[in-house]
C-alpha positions in Angstrom: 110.8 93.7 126.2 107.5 92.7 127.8 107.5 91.0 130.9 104.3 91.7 132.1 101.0 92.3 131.1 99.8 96.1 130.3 96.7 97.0 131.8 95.4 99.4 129.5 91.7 101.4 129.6 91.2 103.3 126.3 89.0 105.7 126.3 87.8 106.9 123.0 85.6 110.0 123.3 85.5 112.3 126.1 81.6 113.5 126.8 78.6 113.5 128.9 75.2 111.5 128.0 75.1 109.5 124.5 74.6 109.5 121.2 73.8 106.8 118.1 76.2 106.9 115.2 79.0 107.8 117.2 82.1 106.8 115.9 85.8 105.8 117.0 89.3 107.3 116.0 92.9 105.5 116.1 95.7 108.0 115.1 98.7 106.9 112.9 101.9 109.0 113.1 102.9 109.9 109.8 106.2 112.1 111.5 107.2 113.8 114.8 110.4 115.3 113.4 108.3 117.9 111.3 109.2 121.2 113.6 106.6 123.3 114.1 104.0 122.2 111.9 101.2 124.6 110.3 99.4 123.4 107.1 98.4 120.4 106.0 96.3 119.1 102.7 95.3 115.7 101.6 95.7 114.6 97.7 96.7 111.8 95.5 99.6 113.7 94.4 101.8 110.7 92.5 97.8 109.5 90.8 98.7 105.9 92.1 95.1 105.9 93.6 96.5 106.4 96.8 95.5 109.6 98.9 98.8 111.2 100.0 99.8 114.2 102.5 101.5 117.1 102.0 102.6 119.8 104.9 104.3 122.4 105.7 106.6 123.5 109.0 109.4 126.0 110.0 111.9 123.0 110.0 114.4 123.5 108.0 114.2 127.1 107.3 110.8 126.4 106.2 109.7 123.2 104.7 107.2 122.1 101.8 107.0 118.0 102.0 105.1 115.3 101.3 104.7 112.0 102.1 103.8 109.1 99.8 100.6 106.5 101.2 102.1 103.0 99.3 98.5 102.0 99.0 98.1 100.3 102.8 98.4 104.1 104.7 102.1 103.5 105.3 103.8 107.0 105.1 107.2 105.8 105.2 108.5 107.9 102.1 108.8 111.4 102.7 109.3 113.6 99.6 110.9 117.3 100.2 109.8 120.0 97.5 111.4 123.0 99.0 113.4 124.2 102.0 114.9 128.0 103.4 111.4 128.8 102.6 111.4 132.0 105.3 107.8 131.8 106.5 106.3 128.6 104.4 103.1 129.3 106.0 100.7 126.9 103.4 100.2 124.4 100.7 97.7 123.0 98.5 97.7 120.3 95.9 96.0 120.5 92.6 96.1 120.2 88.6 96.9 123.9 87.9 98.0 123.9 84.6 95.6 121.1 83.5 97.9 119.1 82.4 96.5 115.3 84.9 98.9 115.5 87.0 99.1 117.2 90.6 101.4 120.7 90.9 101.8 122.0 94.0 101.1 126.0 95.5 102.8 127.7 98.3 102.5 130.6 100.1 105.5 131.7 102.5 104.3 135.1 104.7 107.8 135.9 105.9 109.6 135.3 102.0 106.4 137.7 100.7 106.3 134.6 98.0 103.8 132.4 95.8 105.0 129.5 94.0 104.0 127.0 92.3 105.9 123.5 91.5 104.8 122.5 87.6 104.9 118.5 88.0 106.0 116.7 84.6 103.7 113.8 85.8 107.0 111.7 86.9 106.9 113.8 90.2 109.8 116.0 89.0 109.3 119.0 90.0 109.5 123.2 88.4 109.2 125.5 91.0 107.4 128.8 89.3 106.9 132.7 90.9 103.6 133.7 90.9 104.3 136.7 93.1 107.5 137.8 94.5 106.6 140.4 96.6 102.7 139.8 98.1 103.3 141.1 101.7 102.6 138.5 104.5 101.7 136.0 101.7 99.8 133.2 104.1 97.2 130.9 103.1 96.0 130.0 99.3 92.8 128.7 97.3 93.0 127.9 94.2 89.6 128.2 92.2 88.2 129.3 88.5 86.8 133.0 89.9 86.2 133.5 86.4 84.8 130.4 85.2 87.0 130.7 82.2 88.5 127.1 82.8 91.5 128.0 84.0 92.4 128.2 88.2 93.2 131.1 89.6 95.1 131.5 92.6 94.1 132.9 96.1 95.9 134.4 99.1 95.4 136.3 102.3 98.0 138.8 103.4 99.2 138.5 107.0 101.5 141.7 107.3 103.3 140.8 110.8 105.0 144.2 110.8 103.0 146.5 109.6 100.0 145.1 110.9 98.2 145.4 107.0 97.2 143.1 105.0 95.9 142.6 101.4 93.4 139.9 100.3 93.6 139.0 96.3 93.7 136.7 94.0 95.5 136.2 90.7 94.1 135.3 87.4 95.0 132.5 85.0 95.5 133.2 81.0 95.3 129.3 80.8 99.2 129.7 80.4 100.0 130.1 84.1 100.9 134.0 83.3 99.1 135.3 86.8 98.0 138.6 86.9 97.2 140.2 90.6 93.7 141.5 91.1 93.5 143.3 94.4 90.1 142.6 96.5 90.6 144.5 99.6 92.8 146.1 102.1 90.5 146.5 105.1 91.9 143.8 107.6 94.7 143.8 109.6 96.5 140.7 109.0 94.4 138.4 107.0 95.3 134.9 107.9 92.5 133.2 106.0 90.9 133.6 102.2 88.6 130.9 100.4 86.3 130.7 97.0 83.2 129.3 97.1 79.6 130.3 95.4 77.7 132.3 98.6 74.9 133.1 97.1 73.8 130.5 95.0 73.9 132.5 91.7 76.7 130.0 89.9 79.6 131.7 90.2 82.3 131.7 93.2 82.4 134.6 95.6 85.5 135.1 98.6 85.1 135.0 102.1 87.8 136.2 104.4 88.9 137.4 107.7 91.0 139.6 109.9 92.7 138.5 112.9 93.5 142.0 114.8 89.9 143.9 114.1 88.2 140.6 114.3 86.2 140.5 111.0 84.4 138.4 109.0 83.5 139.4 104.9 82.4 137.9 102.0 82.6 139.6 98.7 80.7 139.0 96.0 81.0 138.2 92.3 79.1 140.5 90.2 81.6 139.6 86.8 84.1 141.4 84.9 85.9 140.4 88.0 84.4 142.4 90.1 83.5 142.0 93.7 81.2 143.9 95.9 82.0 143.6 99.6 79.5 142.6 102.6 80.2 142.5 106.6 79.4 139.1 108.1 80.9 139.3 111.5 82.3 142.4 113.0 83.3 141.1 116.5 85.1 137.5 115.7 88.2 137.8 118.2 91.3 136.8 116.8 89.5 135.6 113.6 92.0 132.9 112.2 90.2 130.5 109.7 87.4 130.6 107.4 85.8 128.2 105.5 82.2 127.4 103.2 81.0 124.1 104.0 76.7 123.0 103.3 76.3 122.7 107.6 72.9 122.5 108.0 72.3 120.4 104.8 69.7 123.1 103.0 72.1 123.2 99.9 73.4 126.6 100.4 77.0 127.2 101.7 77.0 128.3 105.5 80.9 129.6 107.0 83.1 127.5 109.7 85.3 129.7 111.4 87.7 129.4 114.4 89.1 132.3 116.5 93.0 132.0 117.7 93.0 134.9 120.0 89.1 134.7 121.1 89.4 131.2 121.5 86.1 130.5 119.8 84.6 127.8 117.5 81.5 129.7 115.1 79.4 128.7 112.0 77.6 130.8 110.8 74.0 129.8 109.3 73.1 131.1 105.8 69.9 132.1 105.8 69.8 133.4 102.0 71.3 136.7 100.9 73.2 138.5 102.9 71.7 136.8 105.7 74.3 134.6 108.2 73.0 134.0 111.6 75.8 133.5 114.1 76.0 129.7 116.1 78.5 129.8 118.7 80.0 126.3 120.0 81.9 127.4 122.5 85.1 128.4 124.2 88.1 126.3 122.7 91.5 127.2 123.6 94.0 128.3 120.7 91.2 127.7 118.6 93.2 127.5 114.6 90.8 125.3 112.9 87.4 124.3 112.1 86.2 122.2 109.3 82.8 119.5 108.1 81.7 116.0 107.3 79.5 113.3 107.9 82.1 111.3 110.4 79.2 109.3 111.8 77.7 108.3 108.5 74.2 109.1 109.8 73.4 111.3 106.8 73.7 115.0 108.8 76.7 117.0 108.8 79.7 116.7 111.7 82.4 119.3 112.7 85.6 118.6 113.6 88.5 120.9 114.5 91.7 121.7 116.6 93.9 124.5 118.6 97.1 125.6 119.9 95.7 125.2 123.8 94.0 121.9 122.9 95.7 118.2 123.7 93.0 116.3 121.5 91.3 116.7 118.0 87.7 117.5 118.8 84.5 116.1 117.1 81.3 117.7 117.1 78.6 115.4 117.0 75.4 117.0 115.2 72.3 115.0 116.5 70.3 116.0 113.1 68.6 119.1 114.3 71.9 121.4 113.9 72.8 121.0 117.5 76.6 119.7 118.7 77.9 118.1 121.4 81.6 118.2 121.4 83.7 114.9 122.1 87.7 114.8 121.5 89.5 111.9 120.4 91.4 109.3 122.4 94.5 110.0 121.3 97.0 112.9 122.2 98.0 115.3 119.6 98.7 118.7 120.8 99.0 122.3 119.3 97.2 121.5 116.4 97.1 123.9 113.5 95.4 122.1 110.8 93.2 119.0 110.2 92.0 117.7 107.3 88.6 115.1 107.1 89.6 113.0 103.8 88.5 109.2 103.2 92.6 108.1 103.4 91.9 104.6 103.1 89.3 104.9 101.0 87.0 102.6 102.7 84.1 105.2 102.2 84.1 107.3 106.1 85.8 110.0 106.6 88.7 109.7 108.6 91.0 112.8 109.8 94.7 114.1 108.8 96.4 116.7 111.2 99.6 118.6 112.2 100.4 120.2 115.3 102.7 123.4 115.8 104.5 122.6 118.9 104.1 118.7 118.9 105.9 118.6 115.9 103.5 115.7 114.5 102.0 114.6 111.3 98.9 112.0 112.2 96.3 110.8 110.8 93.5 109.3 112.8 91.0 106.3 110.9 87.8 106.0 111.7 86.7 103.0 112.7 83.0 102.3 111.6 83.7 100.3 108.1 86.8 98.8 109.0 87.9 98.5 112.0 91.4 98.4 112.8 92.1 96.1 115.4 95.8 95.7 116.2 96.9 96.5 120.0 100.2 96.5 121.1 101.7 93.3 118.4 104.0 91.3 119.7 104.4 89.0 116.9 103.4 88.4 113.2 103.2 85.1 111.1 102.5 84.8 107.4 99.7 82.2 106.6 100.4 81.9 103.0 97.6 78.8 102.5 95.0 81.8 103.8 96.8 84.8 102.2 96.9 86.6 105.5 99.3 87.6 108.2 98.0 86.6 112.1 99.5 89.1 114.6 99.3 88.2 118.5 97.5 91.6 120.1 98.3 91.9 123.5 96.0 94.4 125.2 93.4 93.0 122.5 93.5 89.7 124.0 93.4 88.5 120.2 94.8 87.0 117.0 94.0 89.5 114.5 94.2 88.5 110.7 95.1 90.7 108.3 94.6 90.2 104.6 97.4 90.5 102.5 95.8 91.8 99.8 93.7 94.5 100.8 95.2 94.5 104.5 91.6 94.7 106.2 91.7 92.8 109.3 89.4 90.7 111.5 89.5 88.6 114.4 90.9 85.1 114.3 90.9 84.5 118.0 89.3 85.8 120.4 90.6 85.7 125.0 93.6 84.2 124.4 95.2 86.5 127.5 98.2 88.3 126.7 99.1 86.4 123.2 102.8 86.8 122.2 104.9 84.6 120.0 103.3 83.2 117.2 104.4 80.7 114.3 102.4 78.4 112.0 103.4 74.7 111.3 101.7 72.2 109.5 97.8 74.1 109.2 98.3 75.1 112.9 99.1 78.2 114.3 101.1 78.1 117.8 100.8 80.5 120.2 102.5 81.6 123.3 100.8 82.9 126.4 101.9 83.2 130.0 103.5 79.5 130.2 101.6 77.7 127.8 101.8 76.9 124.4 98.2 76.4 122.7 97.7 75.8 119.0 94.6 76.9 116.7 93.5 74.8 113.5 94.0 77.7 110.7 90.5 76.2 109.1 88.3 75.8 112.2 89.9 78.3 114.1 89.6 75.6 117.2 91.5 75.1 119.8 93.9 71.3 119.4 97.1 72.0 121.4 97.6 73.1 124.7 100.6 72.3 127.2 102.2 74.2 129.6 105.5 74.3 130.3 107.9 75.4 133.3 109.6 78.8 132.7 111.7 81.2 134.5 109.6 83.8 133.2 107.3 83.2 130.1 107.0 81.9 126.8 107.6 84.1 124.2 109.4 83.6 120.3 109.1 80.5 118.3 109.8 78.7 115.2 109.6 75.4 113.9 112.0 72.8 111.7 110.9 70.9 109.0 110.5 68.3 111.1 107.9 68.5 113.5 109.5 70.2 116.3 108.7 73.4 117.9 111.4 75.5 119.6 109.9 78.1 122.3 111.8 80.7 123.9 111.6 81.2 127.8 112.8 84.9 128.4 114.8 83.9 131.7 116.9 82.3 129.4 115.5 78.8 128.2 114.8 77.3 124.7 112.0 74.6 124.9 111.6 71.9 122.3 108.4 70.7 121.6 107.6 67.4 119.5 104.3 68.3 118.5 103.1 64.9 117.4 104.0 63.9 121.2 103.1 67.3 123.1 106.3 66.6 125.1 108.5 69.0 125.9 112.2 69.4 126.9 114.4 72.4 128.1 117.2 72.2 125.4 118.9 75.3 126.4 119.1 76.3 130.5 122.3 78.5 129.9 124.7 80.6 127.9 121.8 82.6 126.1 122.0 86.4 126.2 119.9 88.7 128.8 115.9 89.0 128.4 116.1 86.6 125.0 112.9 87.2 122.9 112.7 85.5 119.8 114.4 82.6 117.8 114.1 81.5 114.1 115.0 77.9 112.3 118.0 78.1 110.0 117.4 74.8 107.8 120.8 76.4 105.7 122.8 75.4 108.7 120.0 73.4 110.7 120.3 75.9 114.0 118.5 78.4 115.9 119.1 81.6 115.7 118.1 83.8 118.6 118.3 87.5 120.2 117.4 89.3 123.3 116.2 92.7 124.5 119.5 94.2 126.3 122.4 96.4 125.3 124.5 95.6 122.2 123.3 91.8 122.8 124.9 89.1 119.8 122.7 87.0 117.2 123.2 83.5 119.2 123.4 80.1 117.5 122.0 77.4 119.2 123.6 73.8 117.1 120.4 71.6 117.0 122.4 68.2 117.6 124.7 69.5 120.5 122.3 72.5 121.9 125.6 74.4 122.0 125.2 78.1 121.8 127.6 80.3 120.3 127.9 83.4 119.1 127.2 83.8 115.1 127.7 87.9 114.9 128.5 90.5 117.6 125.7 93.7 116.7 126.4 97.5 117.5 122.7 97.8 118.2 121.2 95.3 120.2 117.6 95.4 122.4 116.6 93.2 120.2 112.6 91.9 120.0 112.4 89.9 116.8 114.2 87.8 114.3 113.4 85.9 110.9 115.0 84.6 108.2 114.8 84.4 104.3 114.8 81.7 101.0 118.4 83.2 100.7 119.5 82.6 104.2 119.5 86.3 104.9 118.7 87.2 108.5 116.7 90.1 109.4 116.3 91.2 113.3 114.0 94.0 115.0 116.0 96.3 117.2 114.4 99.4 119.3 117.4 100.9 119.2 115.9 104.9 118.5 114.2 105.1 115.5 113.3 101.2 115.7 115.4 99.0 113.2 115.2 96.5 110.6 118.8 95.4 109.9 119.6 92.9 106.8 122.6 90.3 107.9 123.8 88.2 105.0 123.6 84.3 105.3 127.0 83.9 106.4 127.0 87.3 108.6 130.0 88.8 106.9 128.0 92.2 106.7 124.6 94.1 107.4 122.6 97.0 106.4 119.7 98.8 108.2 116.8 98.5 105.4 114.4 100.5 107.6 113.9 102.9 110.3 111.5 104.9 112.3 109.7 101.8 113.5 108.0 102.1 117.0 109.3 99.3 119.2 109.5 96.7 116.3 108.7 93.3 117.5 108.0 89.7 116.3 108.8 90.0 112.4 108.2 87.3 109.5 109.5 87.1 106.4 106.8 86.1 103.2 108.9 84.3 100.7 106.1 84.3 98.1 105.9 87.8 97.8 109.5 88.8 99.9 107.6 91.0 102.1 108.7 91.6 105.8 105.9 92.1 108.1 106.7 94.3 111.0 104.4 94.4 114.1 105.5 97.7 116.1 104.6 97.2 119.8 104.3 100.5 120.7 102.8 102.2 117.8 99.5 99.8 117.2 100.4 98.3 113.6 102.0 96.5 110.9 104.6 97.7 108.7 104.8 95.8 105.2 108.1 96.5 103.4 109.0 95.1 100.1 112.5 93.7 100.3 114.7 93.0 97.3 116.5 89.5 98.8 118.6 89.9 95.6 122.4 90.8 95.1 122.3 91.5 99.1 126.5 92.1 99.8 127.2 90.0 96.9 128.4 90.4 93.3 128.5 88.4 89.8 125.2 87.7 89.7 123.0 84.7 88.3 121.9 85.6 84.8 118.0 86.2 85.2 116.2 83.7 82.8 113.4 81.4 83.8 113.5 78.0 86.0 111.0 75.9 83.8 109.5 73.4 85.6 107.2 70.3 84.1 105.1 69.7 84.8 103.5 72.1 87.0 100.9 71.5 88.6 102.2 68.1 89.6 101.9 64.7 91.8 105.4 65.8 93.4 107.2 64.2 90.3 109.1 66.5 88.1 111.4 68.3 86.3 113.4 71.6 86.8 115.2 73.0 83.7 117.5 75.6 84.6 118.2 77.8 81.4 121.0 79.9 83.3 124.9 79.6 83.9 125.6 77.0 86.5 128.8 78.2 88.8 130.4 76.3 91.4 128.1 76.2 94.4 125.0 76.8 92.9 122.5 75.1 94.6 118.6 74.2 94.9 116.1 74.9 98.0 112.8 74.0 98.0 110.3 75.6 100.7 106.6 74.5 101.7 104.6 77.4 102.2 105.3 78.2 105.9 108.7 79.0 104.6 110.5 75.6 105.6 113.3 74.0 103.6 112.0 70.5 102.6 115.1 69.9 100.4 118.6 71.8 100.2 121.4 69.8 97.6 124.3 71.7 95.1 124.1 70.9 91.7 126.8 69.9 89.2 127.7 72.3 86.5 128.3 69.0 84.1 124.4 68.3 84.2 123.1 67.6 80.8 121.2 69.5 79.7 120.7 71.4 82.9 118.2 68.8 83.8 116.8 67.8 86.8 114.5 65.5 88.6 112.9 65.5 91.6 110.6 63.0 93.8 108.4 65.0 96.6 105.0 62.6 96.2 105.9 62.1 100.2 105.2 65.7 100.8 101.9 67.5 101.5 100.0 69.3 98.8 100.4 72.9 98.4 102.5 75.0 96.8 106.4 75.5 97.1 109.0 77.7 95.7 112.2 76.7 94.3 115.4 79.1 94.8 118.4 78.9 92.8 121.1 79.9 95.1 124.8 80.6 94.6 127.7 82.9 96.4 125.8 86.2 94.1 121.7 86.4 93.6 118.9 83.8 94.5 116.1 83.5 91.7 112.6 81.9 92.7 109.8 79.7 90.9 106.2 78.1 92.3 105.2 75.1 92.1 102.1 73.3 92.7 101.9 69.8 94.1 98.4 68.2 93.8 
């Protein structure tokens, strides 16, 4: 419910002086019911196109998961591989047996286990023992040691109890038979292994750690699978993660490493063979990882890490000559154990996936400098189908955002319209809601040609229009305005009778009504008769705090609860039943239904975004349904003259709706099942040109068809 305007200040980085190419962050949570986080890696693993994450955490016993990006970096379906994994310690994603798709490897340090899940490219999964008994079995690499073609498998041994630890790795006959091949036993408790060519000689060599003597090695690869062992770093406190990255840009690999127990962030410079100066940047509390990219795209290498101590991802900022100066980002995320810099929405920066340990969170943060992202606290959505884009009402932005519905980049429509909320387009307008006026923007010109203001109780808030002409505002004290907007006059319709803190209202051309709900315990779906104004009740809810409400071609109504995790519940058109279609929404607000594509567009007030889901208006609490052949309509394009064949079974009470492309019935009769021919004719030269979709509607399915009128 918002009854007052949020003063916000972010801050996005956290530093002293400035520099050029910095960049911003805006974190996305991908889950905060993911106990006790502790690996995380990013991959298309489903090859949809579509960068995906994959984690691990002691929920569950110990979890292996992942969670599928639709395309538009919605996270909303988690996939579990594995749980009672005792110790599931880390993950990675890859084409072992070289079969294009992605398999999945695990290491669990508590189970003493590596596995591997063979995918049979339908994400069905095998799960497969490479070792049953590798003691303290804790983070893997998978990389051709041998450069025979085949990947091999890596892992570090983090021996709780004994305080050992074996580092090794296991070699693939190109038939996933993995033999072990032990490459040292010096630490105690290695934490950290990872292949990567060291010295520039073309094949890979290991680097590794300790975490209790504090060491840093790197073996190399003199063939026949052989390594010879060289010190790095004798005194790296509480040694924790390793990795080869090119820091310094000279095309040789320098090391990254981060220090639980010392609380240190290191790289080390490689200076040629055998040669690794040490750079140290600085005490960092917890410190569990360290990692490198370009975040600022100015062409020199960035790091960018997290700890167990630490409330922020931090960024170091290299100003070209190898020197950092360490920011965080704005947003809280605490205990972090892993995080991953990986182009997720593939608009060509890097942006940043992490999981924290006691948090309990899966994020990941874009990066702002090639598409911004631009939605702040939504209040409401509308779907402007002539544009193919959804406008959103930003609060704290002070904005109308667009956001294409293709590719889902956004810009701004509008700018200082102060505290925007309700939103609805009629008739190449889009309507507005702010404070206690109503203003309305030309969807072309983007300028402003309506503006009244109107006496509230509190302020204005949801709207919807009719199909014809009239605009119907809600005042949350508990009002309903009417607006004529040919006129610009205005009249209080509704003064009483409405539900506590009402928030939103819809038009139901089915039963020509509003439809409204309000932001308070267990509150009803109201009717509001549009030629009496009486308000009655149309369903009783078990969920209520209510903050949105929208309607489709089939008369279905869907309504936005933020009753914990935030709802989307489905009622059918005559509110006999409902079902919750979607969850875990953060304060869900203003929602819209598209009827061209049946997507619901969910602003979530409290969480920054959109959700888009895909809804199937179809057979919803229904049976026997429509057979599914074609409408044919001729001809089409047309003047507004023309005729619907119907090759399908016409039942009693089948009947025809025709919407304009804000979603608004412009003609609603029942056909006759003696028709010949199943023929029909239709006259709408009177309307505007544009395009409209027929629905075939009866007691069981509704089936769609475009038109264009020219």
């Amino acid at each position: 419910m918002k009854k007052f305007r949020l003063f916000a200040i972010t801050i996005f980085v956290i530093f002293s002086g400035n520099i050029i190419g910095q960049t911003d962050f805006r974190q996305y949570k991908v889950s905060d019911q993911f106990t006790h986080g502790m690996d995380v890696f990013v991959e298309d693993i489903n090859g949809d196109g579509h960068k995906d994450i994959l984690g691990v955490a002691d929920v569950n016993g110990g979890e292996i998961a992942w969670w599928e990006n639709d395309g538009f970096q919605q996270f909303n379906t988690k996939h579990t591989i594995i749980q009672n994994l005792t110790g599931a310690r880390s993950a990675r994603a890859v084409d072992l047996d070289g079969d294009q798709d992605i398999d999945l490897i695990a290491a669990a340090w508590q189970a003493n286990r590596i596995l591997w899940w063979e995918n049979d490219g339908d994400e069905n999964w095998t799960m497969h023992e490479i070792d049953s008994n590798f003691v303290g079995a804790h983070t893997v690499d998978i990389k051709d040691m041998n450069a025979d073609g085949y990947l091999d498998v890596l892992c570090s041994g983090f021996d709780y109890y004994g305080k050992e630890g074996e580092i090794a790795w296991w070699k693939n006959d190109g038939s996933q038979n993995f033999t072990k091949k032990l490459i040292s036993e010096r630490f105690q408790q290695s934490p950290f292994i990872y292949g990567e060519d060291m010295d520039g000689d073309e094949d890979l060599d290991i680097i590794a750690c300790g975490e209790l003597n504090g060491e840093l090695y790197w073996w190399e690869n003199t063939g026949n699978d052989e390594f010879e062992e060289h010190m790095i770093d004798d005194a790296f406190s509480g040694a924790h993660t390793v990795l080869a990255r090119d820091v310094d840009g000279d095309n040789d690999m320098d090391i990254l490493g981060a220090a639980c127990i010392g609380s240190r962030m290191v790289w080390w410079e490689n200076n040629g063979y055998n040669d690794f100066e040490k750079h140290d940047l600085g005490a960092f509390t917890g410190a569990l990882w360290l990692d490198a990219a370009d975040m600022d795209l100015d062409g020199d290498i960035d790091l960018v890490g997290g700890g167990m101590g630490m409330p922020r991802i931090a960024i170091w900022y290299n100003n070209g000559s190898n020197d950092f100066t360490r920011y965080f980002f704005p947003d809280v995320f605490s205990s972090i154990f892993c995080v991953i810099p990986a182009d997720l929405d593939n608009d060509t920066d890097f942006d940043v996936v992490g999981i924290g340990y006691n948090s309990n969170m899966v994020a990941w943060s874009g990066n702002q400098m090639i598409n911004p992202d631009y939605i702040d606290t939504p209040e409401s959505v509308a779907f402007d189908h002539e544009h193919g884009r959804y406008l959103v009402s930003c609060i704290n932005a002070d904005a109308i955002v667009a956001i294409d519905k293709e590719t889902h980049k956004q810009e701004i429509f509008i700018r200082n319209i102060e505290s925007p909320l309700g939103n609805c387009i009629c008739d190449g307008v889009i309507y507005v809601s702010t404070g206690t006026t109503l203003k309305g923007f030309n969807l072309e010109t983007k300028q402003e040609v309506f503006s009244i203001n109107i006496p509230c109780i509190q302020h204005l808030d949801g709207m919807t229009c009719d199909n014809a002409g009239n605009l119907y505002v809600i005042d949350t004290g508990g009002k309903i305005h009417k607006v004529n907007l040919s006129t610009g006059v205005s009249e209080c319709i509704v003064a009483s009778g409405l539900t506590n803190a009402v928030q939103d209202c819809i038009f139901d051309p089915f039963h020509n009504r509003l439809l409204s709900v309000g932001w308070s315990p267990l509150a009803p779906i109201q009717a509001i008769d549009l030629e009496t104004f009486e308000v009655s009740t149309a369903t009783t809810t078990s969920f209520g705090y209510f903050d949105g409400i929208t309607i489709d071609q089939a008369g279905n109504v869907y309504v936005a609860s933020h009753v914990a995790p935030g709802k989307i519940i489905r009622y059918d058109a005559g509110f006999s039943g409902y079902e919750i279609i979607s969850e875990g929404h953060d304060q869900p607000a203003g929602l819209d239904y598209n009827p061209y594509d049946n997507i619901l567009a969910v602003p979530n007030y409290a969480g920054d975004k959109v959700d888009f889901i895909q809804v199937q208006t179809t057979g919803f609490g229904r049976k026997n349904p429509l057979k599914d052949k074609p409408i044919k309509v001729f001809p089409n394009p047309n003047y507004g003259r023309f005729v619907i064949k119907l090759e399908i079974l016409i039942t009693e009470n089948t009947g025809i709706v025709i919407t304009n492309c804000l979603g608004q019935q412009v003609l609603h009769q029942t056909i006759s099942e003696d028709t010949e021919d199943n023929l029909f004719n239709f006259d709408l030269s009177s309307h505007p040109k544009g395009i409209y979709v027929i629905n075939i509607l009866n007691e069981t399915k509704s089936i769609s068809q475009k038109i264009i009128i020219e």
